[in-house]
DSSP file (Angstrom, degrees, kcal/mol; ACC not computed):
  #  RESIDUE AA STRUCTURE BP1 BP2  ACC     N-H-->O    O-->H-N    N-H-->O    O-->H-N    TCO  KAPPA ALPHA  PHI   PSI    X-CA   Y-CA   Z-CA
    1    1 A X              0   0    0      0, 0.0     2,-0.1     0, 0.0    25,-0.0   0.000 360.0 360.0 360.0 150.2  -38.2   17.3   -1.9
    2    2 A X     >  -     0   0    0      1,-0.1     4,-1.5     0, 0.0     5,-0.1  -0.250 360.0-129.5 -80.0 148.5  -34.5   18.5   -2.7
    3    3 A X  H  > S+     0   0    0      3,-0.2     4,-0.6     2,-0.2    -1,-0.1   0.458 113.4  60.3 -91.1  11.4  -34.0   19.5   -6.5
    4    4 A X  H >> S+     0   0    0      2,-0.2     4,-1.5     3,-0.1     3,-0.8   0.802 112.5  39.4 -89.0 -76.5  -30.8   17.1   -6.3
    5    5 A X  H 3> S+     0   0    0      1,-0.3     4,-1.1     2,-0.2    -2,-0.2   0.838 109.5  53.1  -1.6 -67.7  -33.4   14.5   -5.5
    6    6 A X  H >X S+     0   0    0     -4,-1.5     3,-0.9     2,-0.2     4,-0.5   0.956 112.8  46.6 -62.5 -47.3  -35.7   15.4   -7.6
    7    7 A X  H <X S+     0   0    0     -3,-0.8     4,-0.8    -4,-0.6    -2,-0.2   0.651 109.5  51.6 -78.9  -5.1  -32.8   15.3  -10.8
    8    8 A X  H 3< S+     0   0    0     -4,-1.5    -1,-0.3     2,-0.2    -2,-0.2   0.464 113.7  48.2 -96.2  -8.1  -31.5   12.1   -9.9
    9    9 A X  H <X S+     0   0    0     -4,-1.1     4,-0.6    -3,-0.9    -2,-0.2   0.450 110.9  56.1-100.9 -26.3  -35.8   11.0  -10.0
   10   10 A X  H >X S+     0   0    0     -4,-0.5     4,-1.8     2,-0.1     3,-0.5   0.885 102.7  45.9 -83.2 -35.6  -35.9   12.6  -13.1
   11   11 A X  H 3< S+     0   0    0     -4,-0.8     4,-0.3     1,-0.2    -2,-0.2   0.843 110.7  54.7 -68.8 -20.1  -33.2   10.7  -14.8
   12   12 A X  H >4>S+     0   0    0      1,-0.2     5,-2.7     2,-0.2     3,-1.5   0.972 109.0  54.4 -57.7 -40.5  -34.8    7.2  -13.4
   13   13 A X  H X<5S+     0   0    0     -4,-0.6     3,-1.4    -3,-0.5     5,-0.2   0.871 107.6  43.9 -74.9 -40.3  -38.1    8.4  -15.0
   14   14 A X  T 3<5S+     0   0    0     -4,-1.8    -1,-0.3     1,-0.3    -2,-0.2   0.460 111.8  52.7 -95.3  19.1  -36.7    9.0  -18.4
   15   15 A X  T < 5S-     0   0    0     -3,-1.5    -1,-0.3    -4,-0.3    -2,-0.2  -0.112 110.6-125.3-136.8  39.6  -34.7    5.5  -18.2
   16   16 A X  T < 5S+     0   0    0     -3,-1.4    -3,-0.2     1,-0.2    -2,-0.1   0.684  89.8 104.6  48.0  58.0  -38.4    3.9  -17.2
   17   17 A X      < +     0   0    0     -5,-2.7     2,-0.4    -6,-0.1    -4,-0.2  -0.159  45.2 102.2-136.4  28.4  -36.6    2.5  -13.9
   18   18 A X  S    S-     0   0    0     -6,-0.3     2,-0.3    -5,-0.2    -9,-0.0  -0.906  76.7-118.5-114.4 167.9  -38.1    5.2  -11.3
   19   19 A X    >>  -     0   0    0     -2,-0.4     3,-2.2     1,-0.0     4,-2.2  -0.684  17.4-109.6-101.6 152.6  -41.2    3.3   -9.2
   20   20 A X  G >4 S+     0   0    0     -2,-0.3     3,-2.1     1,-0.3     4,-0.5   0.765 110.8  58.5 -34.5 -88.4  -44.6    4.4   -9.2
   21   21 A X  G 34 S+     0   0    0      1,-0.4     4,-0.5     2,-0.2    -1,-0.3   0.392 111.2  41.6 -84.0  -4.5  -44.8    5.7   -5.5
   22   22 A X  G <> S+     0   0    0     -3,-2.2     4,-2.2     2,-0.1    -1,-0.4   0.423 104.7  69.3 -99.9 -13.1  -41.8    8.6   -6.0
   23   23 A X  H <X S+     0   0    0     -4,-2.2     4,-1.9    -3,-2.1    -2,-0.2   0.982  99.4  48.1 -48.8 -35.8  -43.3    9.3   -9.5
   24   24 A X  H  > S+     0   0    0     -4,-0.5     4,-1.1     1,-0.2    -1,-0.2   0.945 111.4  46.5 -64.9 -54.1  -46.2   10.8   -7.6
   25   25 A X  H  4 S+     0   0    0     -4,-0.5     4,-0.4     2,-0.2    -1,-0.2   0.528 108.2  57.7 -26.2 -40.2  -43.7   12.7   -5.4
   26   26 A X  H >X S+     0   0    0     -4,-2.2     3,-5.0     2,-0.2     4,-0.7   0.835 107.4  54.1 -72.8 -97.0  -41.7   13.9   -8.8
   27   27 A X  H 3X S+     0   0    0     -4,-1.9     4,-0.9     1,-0.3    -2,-0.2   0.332 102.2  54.2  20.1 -66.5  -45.2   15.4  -10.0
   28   28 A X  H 3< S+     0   0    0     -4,-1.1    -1,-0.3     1,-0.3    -2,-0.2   0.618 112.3  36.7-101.3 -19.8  -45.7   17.3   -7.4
   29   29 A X  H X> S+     0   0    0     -3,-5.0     4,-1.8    -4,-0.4     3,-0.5   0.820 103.9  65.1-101.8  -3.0  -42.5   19.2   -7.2
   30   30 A X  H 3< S+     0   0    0     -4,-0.7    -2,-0.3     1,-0.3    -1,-0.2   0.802 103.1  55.3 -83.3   1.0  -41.9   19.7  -10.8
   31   31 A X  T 3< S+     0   0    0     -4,-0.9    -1,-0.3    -5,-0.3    -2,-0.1   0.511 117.3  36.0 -91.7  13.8  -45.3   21.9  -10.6
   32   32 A X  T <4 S+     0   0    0     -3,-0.5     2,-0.4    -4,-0.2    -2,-0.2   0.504 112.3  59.4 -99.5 -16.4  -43.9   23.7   -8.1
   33   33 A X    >X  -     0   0    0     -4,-1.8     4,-1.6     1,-0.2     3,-0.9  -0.755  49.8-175.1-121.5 101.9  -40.2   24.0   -9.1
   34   34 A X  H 3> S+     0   0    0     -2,-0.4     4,-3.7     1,-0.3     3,-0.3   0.848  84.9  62.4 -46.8 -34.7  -39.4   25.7  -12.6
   35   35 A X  H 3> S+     0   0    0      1,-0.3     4,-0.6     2,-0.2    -1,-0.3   0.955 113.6  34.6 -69.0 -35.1  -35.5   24.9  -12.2
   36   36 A X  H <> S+     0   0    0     -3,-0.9     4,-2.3     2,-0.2    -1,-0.3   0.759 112.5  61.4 -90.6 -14.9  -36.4   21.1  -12.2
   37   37 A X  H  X S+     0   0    0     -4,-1.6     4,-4.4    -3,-0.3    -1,-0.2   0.935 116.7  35.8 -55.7 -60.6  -39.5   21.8  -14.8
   38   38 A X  H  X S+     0   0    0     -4,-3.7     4,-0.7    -5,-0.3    -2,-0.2   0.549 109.8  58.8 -89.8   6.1  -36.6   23.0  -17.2
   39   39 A X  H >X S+     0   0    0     -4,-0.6     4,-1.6    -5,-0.2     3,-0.9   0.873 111.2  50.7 -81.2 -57.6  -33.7   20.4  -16.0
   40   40 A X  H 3X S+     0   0    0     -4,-2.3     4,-1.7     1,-0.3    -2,-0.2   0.839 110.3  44.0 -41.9 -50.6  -36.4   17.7  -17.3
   41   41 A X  H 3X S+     0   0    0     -4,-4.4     4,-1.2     2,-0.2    -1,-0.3   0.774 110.6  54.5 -85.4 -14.3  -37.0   19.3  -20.5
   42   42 A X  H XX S+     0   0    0     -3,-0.9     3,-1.9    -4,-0.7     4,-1.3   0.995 113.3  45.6 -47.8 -67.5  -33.3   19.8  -21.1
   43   43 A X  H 3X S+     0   0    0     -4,-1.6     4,-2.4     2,-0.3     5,-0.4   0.611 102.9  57.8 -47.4 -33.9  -32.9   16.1  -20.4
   44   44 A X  H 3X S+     0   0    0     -4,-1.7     4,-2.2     1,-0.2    -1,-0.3   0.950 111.9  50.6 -63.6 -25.7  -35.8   14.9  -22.6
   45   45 A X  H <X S+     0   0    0     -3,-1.9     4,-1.4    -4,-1.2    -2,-0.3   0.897 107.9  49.2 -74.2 -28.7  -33.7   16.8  -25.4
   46   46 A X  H  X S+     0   0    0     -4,-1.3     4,-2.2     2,-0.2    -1,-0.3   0.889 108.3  50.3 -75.2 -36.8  -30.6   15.3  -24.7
   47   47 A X  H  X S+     0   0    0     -4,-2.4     4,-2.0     1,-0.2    -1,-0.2   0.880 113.2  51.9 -64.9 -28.3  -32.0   11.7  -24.7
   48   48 A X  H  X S+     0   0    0     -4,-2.2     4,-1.1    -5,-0.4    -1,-0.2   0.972 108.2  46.6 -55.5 -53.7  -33.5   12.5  -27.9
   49   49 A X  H  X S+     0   0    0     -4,-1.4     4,-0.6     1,-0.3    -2,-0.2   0.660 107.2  58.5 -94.4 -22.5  -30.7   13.7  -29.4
   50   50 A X  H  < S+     0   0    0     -4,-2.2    -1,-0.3     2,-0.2    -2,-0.2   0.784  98.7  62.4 -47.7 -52.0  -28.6   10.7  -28.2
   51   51 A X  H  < S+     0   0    0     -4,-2.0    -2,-0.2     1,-0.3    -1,-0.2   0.939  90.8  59.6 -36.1 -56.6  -30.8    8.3  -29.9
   52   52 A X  H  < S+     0   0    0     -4,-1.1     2,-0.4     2,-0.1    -1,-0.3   0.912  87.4  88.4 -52.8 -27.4  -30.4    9.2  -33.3
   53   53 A X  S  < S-     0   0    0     -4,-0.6     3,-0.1     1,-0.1    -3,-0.0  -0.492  94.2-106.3 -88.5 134.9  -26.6    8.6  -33.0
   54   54 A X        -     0   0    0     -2,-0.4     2,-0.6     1,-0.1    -1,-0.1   0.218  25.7-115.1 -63.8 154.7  -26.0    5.1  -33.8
   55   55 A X        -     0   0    0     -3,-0.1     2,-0.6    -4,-0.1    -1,-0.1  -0.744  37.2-138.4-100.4 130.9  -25.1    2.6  -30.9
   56   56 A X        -     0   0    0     -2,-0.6     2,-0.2    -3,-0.1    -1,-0.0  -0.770  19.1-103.8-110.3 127.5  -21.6    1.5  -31.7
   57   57 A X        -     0   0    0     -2,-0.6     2,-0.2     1,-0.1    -1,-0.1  -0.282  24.3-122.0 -56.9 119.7  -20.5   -2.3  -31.3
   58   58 A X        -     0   0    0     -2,-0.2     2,-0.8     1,-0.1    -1,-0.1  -0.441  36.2-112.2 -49.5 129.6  -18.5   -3.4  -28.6
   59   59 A X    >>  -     0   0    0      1,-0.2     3,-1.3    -2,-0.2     4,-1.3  -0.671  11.7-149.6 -78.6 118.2  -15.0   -5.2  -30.0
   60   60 A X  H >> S+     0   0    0     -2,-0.8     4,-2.0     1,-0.2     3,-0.6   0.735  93.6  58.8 -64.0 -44.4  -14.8   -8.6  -29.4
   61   61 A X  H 3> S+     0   0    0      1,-0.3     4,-2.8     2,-0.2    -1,-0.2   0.817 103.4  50.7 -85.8 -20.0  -11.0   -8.5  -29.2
   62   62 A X  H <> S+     0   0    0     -3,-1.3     4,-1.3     2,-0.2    -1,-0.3   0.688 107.2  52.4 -75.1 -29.1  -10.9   -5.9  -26.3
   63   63 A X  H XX S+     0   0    0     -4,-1.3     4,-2.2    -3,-0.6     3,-1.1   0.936 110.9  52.7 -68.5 -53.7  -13.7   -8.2  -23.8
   64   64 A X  H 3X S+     0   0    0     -4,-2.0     4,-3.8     1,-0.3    -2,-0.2   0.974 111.3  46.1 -61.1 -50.0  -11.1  -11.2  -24.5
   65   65 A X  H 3X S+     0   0    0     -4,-2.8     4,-2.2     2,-0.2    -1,-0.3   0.793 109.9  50.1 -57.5 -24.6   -8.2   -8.8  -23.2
   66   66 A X  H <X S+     0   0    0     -4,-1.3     4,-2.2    -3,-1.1     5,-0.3   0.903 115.3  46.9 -74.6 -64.6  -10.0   -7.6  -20.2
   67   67 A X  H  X S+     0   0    0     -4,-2.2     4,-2.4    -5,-0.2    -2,-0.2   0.803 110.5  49.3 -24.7 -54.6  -10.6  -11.2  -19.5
   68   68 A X  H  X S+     0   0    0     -4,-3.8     4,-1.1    -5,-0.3    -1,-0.2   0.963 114.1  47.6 -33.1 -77.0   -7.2  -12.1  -20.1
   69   69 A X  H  X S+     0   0    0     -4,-2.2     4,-4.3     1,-0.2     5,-0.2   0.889 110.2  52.1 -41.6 -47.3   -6.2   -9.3  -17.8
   70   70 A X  H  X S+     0   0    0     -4,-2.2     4,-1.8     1,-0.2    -2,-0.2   0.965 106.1  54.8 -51.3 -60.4   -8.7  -10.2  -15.0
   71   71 A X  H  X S+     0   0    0     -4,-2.4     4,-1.9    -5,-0.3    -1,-0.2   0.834 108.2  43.7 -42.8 -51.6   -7.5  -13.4  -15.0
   72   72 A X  H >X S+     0   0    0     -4,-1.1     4,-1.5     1,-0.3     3,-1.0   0.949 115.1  54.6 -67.8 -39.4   -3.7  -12.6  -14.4
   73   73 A X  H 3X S+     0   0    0     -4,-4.3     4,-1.4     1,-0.3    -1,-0.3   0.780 103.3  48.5 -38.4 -51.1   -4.8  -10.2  -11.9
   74   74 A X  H 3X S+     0   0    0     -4,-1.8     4,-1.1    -5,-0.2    -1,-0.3   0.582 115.6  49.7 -86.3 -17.0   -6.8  -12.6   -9.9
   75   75 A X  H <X S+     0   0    0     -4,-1.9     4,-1.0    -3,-1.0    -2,-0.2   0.812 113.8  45.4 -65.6 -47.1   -3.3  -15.1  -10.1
   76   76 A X  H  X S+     0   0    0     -4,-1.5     4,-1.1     2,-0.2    -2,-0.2   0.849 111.2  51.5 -38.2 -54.0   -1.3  -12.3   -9.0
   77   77 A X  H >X S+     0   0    0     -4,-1.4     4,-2.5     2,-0.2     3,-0.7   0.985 117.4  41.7 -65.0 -90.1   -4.0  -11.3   -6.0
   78   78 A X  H 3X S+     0   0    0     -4,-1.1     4,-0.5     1,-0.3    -1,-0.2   0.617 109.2  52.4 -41.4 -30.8   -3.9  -15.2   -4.7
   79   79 A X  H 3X S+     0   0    0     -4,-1.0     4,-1.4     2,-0.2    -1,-0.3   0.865 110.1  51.7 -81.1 -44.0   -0.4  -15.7   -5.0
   80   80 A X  H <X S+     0   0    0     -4,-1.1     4,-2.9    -3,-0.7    -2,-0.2   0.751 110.7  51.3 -23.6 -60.5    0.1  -12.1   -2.6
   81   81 A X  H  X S+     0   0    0     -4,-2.5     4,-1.6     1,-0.2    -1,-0.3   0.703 106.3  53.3 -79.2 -23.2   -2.4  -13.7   -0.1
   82   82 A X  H  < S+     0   0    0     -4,-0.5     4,-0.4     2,-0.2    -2,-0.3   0.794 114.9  38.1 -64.4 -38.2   -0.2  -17.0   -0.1
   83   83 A X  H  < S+     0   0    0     -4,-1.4     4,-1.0     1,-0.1    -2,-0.2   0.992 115.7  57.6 -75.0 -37.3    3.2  -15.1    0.8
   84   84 A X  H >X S+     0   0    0     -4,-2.9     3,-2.3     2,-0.2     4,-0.7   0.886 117.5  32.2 -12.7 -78.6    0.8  -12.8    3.2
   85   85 A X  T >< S+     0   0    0     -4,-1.6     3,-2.6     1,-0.3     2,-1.5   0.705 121.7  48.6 -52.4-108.2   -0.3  -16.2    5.1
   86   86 A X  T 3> S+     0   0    0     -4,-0.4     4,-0.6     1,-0.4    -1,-0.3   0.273 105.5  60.8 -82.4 -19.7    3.2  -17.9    4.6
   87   87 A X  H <> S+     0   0    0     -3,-2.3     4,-1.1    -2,-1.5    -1,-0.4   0.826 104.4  59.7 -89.8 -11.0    5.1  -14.4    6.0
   88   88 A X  H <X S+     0   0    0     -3,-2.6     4,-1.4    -4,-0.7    -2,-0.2   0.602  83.8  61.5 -70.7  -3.3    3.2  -15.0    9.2
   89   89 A X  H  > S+     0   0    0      2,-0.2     4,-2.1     1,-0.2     5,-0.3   0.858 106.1  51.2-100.2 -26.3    3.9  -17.8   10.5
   90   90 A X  H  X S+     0   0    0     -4,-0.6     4,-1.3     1,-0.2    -2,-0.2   0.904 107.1  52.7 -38.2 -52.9    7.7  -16.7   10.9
   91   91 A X  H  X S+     0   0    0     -4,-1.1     4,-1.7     2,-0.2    -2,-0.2   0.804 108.1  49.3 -43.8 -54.7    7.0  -13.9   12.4
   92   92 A X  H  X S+     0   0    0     -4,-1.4     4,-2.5     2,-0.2    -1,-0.2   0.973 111.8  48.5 -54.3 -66.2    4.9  -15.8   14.9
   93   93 A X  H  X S+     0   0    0     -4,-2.1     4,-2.4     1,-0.2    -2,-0.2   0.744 112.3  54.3 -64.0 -11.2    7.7  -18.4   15.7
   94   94 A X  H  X S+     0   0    0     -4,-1.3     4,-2.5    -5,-0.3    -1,-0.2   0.989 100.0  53.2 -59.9 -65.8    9.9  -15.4   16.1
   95   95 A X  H  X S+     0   0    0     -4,-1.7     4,-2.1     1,-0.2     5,-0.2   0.822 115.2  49.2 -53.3 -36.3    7.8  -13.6   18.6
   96   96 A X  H  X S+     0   0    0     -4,-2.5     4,-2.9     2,-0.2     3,-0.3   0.995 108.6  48.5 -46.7 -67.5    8.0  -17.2   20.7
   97   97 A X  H  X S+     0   0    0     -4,-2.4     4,-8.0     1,-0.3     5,-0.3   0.881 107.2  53.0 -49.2 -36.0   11.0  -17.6   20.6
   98   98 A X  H  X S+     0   0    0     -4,-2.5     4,-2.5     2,-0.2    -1,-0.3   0.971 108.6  49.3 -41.9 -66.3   11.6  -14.5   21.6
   99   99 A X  H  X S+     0   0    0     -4,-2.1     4,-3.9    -3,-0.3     5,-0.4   0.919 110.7  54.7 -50.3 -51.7    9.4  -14.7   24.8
  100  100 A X  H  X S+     0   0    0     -4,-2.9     4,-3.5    -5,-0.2     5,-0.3   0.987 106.0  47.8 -57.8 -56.7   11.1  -17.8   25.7
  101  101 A X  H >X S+     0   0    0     -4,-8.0     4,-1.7    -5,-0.2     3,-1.3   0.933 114.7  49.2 -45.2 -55.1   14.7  -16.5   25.6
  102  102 A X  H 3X S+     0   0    0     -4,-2.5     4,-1.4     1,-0.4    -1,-0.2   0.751 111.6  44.3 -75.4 -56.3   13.6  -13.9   27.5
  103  103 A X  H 3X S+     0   0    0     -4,-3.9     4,-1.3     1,-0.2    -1,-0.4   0.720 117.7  46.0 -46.6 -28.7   11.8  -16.0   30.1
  104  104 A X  H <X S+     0   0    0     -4,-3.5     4,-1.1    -3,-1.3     5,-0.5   0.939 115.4  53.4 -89.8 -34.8   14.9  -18.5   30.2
  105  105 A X  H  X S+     0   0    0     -4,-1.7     4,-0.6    -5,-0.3    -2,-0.2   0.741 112.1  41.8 -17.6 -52.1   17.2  -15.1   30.3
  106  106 A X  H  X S+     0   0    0     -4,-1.4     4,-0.7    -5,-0.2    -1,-0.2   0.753 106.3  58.8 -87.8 -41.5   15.6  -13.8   33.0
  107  107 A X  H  < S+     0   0    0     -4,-1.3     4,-0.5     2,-0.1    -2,-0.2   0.695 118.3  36.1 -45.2 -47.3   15.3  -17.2   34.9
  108  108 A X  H  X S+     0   0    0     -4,-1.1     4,-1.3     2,-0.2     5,-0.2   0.757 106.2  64.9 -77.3 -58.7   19.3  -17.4   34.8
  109  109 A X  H  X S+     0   0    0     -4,-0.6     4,-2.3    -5,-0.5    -3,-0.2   0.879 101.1  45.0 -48.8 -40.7   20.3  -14.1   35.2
  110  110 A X  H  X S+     0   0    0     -4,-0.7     4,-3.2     2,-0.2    -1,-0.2   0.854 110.7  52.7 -76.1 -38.7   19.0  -13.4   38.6
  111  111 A X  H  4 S+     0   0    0     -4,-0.5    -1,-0.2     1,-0.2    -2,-0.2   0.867 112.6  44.5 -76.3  -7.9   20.3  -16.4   40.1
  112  112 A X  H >< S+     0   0    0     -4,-1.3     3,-0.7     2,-0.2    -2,-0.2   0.932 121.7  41.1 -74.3 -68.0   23.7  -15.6   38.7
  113  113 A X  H 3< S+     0   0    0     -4,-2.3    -2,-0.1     1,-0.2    -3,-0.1   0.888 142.5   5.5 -62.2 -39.8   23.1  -11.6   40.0
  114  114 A X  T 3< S-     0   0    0     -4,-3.2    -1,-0.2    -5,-0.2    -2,-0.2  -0.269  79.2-171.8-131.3  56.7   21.6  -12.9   43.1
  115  115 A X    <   -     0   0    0     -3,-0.7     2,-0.2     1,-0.1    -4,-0.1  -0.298  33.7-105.9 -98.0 165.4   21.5  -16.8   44.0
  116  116 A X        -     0   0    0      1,-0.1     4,-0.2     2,-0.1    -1,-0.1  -0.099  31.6-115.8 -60.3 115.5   19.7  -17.8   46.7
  117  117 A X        -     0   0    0     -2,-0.2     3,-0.5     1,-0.1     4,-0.3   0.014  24.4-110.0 -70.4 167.8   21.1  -19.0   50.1
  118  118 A X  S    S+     0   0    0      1,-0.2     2,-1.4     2,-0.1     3,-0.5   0.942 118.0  40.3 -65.4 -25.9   20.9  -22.1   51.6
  119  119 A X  S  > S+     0   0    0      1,-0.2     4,-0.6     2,-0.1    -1,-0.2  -0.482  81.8 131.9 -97.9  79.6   18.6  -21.6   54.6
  120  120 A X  H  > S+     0   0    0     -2,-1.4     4,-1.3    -3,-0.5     5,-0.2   0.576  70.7  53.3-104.0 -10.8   16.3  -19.1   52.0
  121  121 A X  H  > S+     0   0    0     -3,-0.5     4,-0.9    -4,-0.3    -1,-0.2   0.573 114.3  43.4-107.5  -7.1   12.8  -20.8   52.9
  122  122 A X  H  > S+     0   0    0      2,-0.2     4,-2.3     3,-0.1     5,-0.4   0.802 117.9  44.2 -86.5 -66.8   13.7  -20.0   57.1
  123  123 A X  H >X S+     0   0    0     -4,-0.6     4,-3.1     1,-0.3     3,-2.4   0.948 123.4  39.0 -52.2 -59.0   14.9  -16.5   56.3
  124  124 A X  H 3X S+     0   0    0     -4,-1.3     4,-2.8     1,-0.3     5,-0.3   0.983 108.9  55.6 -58.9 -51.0   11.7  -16.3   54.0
  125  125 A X  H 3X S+     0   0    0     -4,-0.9     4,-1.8    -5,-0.2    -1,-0.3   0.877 118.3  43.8 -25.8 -43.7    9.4  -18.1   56.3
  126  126 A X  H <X S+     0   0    0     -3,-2.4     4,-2.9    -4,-2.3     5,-0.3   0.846 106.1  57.7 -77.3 -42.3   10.6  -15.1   59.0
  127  127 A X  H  < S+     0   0    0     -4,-3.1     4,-0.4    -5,-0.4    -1,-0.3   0.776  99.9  51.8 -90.9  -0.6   10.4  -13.1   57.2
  128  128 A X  H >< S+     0   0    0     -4,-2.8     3,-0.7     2,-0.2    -2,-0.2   0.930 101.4  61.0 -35.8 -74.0    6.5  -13.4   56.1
  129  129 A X  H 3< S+     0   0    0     -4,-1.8    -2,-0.2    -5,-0.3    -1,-0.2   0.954 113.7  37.2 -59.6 -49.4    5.4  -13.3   59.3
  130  130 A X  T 3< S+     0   0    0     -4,-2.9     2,-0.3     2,-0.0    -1,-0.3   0.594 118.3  47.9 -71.2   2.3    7.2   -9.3   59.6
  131  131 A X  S <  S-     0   0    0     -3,-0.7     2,-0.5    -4,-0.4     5,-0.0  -0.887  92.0-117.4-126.3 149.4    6.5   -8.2   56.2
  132  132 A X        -     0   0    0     -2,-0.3     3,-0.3     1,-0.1     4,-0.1  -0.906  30.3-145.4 -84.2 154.2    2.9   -8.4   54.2
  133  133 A X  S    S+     0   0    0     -2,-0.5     5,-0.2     2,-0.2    -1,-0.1   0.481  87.5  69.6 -82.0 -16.2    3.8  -10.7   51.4
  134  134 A X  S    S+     0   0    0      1,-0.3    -1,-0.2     3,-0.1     3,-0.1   0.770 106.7  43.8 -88.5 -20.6    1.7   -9.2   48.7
  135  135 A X  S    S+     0   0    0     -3,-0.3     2,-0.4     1,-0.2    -1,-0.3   0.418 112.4  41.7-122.2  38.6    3.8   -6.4   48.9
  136  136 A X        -     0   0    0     -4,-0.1     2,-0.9     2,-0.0    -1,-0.2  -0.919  53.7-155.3-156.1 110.2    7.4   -7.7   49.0
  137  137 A X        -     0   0    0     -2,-0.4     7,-1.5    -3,-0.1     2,-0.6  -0.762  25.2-174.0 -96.3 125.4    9.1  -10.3   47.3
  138  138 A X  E     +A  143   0A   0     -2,-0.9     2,-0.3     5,-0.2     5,-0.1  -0.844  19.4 176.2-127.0 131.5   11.9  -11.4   49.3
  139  139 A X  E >  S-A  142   0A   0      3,-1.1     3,-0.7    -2,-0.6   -18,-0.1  -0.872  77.7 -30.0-138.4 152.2   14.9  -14.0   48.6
  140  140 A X  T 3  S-     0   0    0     -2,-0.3   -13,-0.1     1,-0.3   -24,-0.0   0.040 119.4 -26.2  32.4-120.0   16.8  -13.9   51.1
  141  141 A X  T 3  S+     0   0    0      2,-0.1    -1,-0.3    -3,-0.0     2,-0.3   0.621 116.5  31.5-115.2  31.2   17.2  -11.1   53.0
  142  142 A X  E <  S-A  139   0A   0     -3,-0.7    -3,-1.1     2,-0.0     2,-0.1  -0.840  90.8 -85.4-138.0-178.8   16.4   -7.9   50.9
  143  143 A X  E >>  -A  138   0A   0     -2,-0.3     4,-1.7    -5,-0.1     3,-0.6  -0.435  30.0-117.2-106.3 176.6   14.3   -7.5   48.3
  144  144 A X  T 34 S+     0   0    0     -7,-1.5     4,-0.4     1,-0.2     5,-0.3   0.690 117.2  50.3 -88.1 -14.3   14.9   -8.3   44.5
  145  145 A X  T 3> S+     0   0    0     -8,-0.2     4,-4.7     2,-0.1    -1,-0.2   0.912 116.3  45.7 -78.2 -15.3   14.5   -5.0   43.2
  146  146 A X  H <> S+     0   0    0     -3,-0.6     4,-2.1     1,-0.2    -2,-0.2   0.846 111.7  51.5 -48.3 -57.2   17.2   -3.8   46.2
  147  147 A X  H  X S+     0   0    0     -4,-1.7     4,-0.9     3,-0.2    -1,-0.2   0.670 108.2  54.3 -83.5  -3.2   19.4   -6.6   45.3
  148  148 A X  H >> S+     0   0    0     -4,-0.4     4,-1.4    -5,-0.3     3,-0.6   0.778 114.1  41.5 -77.7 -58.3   19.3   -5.6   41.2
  149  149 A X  H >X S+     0   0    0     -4,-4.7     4,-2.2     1,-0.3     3,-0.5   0.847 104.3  64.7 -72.8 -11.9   20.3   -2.5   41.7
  150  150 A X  H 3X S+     0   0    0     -4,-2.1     4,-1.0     1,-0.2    -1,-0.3   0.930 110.5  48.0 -23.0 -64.1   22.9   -3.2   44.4
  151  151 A X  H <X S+     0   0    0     -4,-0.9     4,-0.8    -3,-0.6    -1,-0.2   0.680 101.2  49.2 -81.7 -21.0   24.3   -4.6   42.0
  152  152 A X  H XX S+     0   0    0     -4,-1.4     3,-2.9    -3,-0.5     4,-0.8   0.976 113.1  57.0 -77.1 -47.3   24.5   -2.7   39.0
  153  153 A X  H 3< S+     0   0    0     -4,-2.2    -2,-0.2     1,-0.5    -1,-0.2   0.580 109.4  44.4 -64.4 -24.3   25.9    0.2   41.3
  154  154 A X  H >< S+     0   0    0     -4,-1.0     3,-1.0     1,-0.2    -1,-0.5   0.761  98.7  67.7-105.8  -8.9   28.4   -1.7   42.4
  155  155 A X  H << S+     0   0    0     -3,-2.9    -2,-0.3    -4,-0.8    -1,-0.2   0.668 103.6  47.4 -61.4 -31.2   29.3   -3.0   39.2
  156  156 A X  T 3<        0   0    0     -4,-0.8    -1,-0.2     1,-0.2    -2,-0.1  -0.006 360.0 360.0-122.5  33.7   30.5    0.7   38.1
  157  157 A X    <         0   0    0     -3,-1.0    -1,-0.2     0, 0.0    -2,-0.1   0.525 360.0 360.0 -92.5 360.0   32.6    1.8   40.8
């Protein structure tokens, strides 16, 4: 056993709260460890000497003021977790909205940049069978990242 051990086992002992089956275990190292021999008997003196001095009344007006305090605290605390709750749910409808412009943005923008011609389901149809599909998305005839940046490029000449 550790002499940290052993002084946190001693103080249990002398505040009749350590259990029977480490007492034995305390025993057996204070006859082996003088430092903890003489931690013990420092401690019985201190407890001794503690007694005599008189046990001083708690003030009744200082429990009602930590109550008091506790109380406001725990009104403060609850009210915190109501704006908490009550700042998310903007926040939420925010991030929707958000996703939604973006998607309806996004929807618009391209046919605007790029819109689709009338025979687009032939040309695509055609163009299926020459292409794999999984790895080209085709409107019309080039493909859509082809036709973005076509376009920006030609937008700043």
């Amino acid at each position: 056993m550790r002499c940290s051990k052993a002084q946190f086992l001693i103080e249990l002992k002398l505040d009749n709260e350590l259990p029977k089956e480490k007492g034995k275990a305390l025993k057996l190292h204070l006859e082996n460890c003088p430092q903890c021999r003489k931690y013990e008997a420092e401690a019985r003196k201190l407890q001794q000497l503690l007694s005599t001095f008189p046990v001083r009344e708690f003030p009744s007006w200082l429990h009602n003021s930590i109550l008091e305090e506790t109380v406001k605290h725990e009104r403060k605390r609850m009210l915190n977790s109501y704006i908490v709750r009550w700042q998310t749910i903007p926040a939420l409808i925010a991030i929707v909205l958000s996703l939604i412009g973006g998607w309806a943005l996004g929807k618009t923008a391209y046919i605007r940049v790029n819109p689709l011609p009338d025979n687009a389901s032939v040309i695509y149809s055609n163009q299926v069978s020459q292409t794999d599909s999984l790895n080209l998305v085709v409107f019309g005839e080039s493909t859509l990242m082809e036709d973005l940046f076509y376009q920006i490029s030609e937008d700043y000449k």
